[in-house]
Each structure stands twice: as C-alpha cells, then as structure tokens.
N, C-alpha and C positions, 0 to 999 in steps of 0.2 A: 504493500500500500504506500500510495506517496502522501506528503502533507495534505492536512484541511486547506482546501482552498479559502480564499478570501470571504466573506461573509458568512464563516461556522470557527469554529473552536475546537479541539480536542480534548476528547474526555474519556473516562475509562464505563461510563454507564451511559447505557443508552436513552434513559427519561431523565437525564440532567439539563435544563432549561434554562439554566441562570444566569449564562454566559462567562461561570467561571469552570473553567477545566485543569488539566493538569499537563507539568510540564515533561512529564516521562511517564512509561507505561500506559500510554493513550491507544484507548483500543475502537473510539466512535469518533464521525466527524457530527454535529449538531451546529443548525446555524441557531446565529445570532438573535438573542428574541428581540423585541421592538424595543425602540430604544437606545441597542449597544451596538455596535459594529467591530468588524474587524478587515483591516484593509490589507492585511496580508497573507500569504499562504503559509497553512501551520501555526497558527495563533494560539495562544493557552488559554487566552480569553477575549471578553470581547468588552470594549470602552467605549463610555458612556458618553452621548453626542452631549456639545454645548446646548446651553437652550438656546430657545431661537431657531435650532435646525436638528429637528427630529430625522427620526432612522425606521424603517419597518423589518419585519424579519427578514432575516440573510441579507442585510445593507452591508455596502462594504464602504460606504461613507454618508455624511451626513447631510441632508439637503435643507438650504435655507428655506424658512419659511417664504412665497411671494408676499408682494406690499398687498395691505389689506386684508391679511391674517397675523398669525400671533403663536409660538408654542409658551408657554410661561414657566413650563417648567421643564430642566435637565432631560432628553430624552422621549418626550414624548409623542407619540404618531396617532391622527396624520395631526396637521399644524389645524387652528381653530380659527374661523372667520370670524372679524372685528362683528360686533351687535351693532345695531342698527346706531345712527347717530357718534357714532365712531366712526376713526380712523385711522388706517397708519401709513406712511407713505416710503417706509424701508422695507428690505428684507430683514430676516433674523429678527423680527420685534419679538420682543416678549410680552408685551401690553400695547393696547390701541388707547389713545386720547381721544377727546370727546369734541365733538364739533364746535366751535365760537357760538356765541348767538349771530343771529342771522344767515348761518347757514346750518344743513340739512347735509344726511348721509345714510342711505337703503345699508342693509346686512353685508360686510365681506367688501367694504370701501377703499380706495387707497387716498381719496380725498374728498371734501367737503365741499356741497356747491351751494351758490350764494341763492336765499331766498329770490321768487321774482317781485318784480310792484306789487303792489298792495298785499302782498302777504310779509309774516316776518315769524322768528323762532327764536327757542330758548336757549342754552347751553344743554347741546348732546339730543337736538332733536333730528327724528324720523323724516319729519315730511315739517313742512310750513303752514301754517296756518294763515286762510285770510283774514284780513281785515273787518271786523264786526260794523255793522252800519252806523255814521257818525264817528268813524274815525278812516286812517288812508298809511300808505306807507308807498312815498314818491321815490323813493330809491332801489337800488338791485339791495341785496344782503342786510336788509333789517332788522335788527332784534325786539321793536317792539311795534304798533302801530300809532302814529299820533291821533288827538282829538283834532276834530276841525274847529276853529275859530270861533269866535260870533259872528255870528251871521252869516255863514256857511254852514254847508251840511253834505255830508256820504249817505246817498240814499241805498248804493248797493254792497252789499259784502262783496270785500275782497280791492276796496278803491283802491286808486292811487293818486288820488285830487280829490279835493271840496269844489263843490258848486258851490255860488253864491245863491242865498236866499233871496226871492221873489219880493219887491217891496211890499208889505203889510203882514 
C-alpha cells in the first residue's frame, strides 16, 4: 500500500472519524471529516481550517467563504449566508454588519442599496418602507421620512414632494 492521499489520514481502525490518526502502524486511509483537511499525501492527521474558510469531507484545503456569507467559526461547512439586512463585502468574513439607515439588503448580500424616493429605512433593514400620507422622502437612501410643512400636504403613501394646499 502506498500513503493516504491528500484529503484522508492514516489510522490503524477503520470507524476512526476525528481526523487524528497515527504516525506508525497505520493500517486504514479515512478522509478528513468536515472541517479539517489535509493537503498532503500520508498525513497522520488532519488540521483545522481558519475561520472564514470552511472545508467539507476529504478537502485537501480550505475555501474562502464568497462576499455575502460568513463561517464564524474554526472549521465549519458549508459557509452561512449574511440574514437579510446585512452585509458583507469580503471573502473569509466571519460576521456580516448590518445595513446604515436608508439602505436595505435581501438574504446572502455583498452590499446595501440605497432606499428609492419616498421610501426610507432603519438600521439592518429588509426592504424600505414608504412614506405614510403627510409626510415624503425627496432623496435616494433615506432613513426617515419628513413631515410636510404648513400648508402642504402628501396625499399618497410613498411621496416624494408636498403639494401645496388649495386656498381655504
């Protein structure tokens, strides 16, 4: 028999799973379980990927998480898409940060996009919300809506301008 190839370990029992083996009298090759890898032929064990860039069984290295997911911890498979209202725009993240106000971000984001007119949002929201009637939001990426004036008025949800009131 020649070495464990790359992505197993040598060991001397065959239900050994832990990815630690032994360095003589190795009588089984076993890969690598999820998590650990090994990048060489004839390994005695197998080592534990950084976080940020999980490993699945028989890896023989460790793949960065894409932007817009996240592993947060040492090892783990596969990598986790950021929750809605998040974001992350690296590879290898181990946590996604949460949108500004006035912008918005669906599940599995690599970036935030800015509210349209008359809508605006919170910090780490989903979608935007319009504008309530008697207020407006005349800008792209707003985080709140304003009131209109005296003597204007937003008759419809979702403005982006006050009309002026009718005299009387």
């Amino acid at each position: 028999h020649g070495p464990c190839p790359a992505g197993s370990y040598v060991t001397n029992v065959d239900d050994d799973f832990d990815g630690v083996g032994v360095t003589a009298a190795g009588t089984h090759c076993v890969a690598c379980p999820a998590g650990r890898i090994s990048s060489e032929d004839g390994s005695s064990s197998c080592t534990a990927g950084p976080v940020g860039k999980p490993s699945v069984e028989g890896d023989t290295q460790c793949s960065a998480c894409d932007s817009g997911t996240f592993a947060e911890q040492a090892g783990t498979a596969p990598c986790k898409q950021c929750r809605a209202g998040e974001y992350t725009d690296a590879t290898e993240s181990v946590a996604c940060s949460s949108c500004s106000p006035g912008t918005y971000s669906p599940r599995g984001s690599s970036s935030c996009s800015s509210c349209e007119l008359g809508k605006s949002s919170g910090l780490g929201a989903e979608t935007c919300d319009a504008c309530v009637a008697g207020t407006y939001a005349d800008a792209e990426g707003s985080a709140t809506c304003d009131a209109c004036v005296a003597g204007t008025y937003a008759e419809a949800v979702g403005s982006h301008t006050c009309a002026s009131c009718q005299p009387g």
